[in-house]
C-alpha positions as CSV (number, residue, x, y, z in Angstrom):
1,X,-7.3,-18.9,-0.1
2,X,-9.8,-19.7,-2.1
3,X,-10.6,-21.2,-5.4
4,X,-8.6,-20.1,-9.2
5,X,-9.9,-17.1,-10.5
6,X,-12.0,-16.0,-7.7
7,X,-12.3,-12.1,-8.3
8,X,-13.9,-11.3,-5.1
9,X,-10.7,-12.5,-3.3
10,X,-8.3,-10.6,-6.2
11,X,-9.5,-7.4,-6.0
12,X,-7.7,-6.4,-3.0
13,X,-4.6,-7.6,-4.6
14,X,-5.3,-5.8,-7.8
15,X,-6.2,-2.5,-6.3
16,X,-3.3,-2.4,-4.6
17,X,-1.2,-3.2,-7.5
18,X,-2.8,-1.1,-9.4
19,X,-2.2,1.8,-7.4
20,X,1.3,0.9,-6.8
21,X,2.4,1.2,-10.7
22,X,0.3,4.5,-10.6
23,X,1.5,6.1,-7.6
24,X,5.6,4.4,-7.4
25,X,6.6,3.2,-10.4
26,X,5.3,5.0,-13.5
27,X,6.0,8.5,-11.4
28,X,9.6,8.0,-11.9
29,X,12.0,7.1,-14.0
30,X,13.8,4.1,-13.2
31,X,16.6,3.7,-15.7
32,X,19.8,5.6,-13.6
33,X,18.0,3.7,-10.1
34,X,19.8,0.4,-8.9
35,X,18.0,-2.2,-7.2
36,X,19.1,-1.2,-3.4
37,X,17.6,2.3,-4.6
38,X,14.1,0.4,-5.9
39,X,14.0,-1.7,-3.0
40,X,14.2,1.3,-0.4
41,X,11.7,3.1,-2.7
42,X,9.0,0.2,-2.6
43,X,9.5,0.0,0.9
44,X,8.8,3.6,1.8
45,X,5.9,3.0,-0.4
46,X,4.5,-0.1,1.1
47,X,5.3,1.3,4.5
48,X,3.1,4.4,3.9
49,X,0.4,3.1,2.6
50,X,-0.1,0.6,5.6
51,X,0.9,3.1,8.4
52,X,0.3,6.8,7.4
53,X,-2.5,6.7,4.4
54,X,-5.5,8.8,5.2
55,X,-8.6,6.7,4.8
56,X,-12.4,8.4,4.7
57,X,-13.3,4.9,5.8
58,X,-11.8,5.1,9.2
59,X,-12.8,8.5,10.0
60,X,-10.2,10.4,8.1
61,X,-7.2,8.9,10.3
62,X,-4.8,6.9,8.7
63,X,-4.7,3.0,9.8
64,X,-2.2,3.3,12.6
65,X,-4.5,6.2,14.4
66,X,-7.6,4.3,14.1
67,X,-6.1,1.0,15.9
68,X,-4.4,3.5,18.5
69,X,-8.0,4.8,18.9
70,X,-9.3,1.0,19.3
71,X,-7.2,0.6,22.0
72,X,-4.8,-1.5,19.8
73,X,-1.3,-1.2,20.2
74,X,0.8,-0.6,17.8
């Protein structure tokens, strides 16, 4: 890690975040949800947008088919 306040190094975090509230949680409405329901929610959510996402950066694959293409098991 590096140093307080380093931006460079938040940014990640931030975007992500960011597109979390936009995408999850202010797409619903979470006042009949309980927490088991949330949970599963933010998981499916988390789970997609590390495995199935498609990027323009990696070719227009999402990240699992770009490290299958690399020879990378997954």
């Amino acid at each position: 890690m590096s140093c307080k306040a380093c931006s460079p190094d938040n940014a990640a975090c931030e975007g992500f975040f960011g597109r979390l509230n936009n995408e999850l949680f202010y797409a619903r409405d979470w006042l009949d949800t309980t927490i088991d329901e949330f949970m599963a929610a933010l998981d499916a959510c988390i789970r997609w947008y590390n495995e199935a996402r498609i990027k323009l950066s990696l070719g227009s694959r999402s990240p699992v088919e770009h490290r299958q293409s690399l020879g990378i098991a997954v």
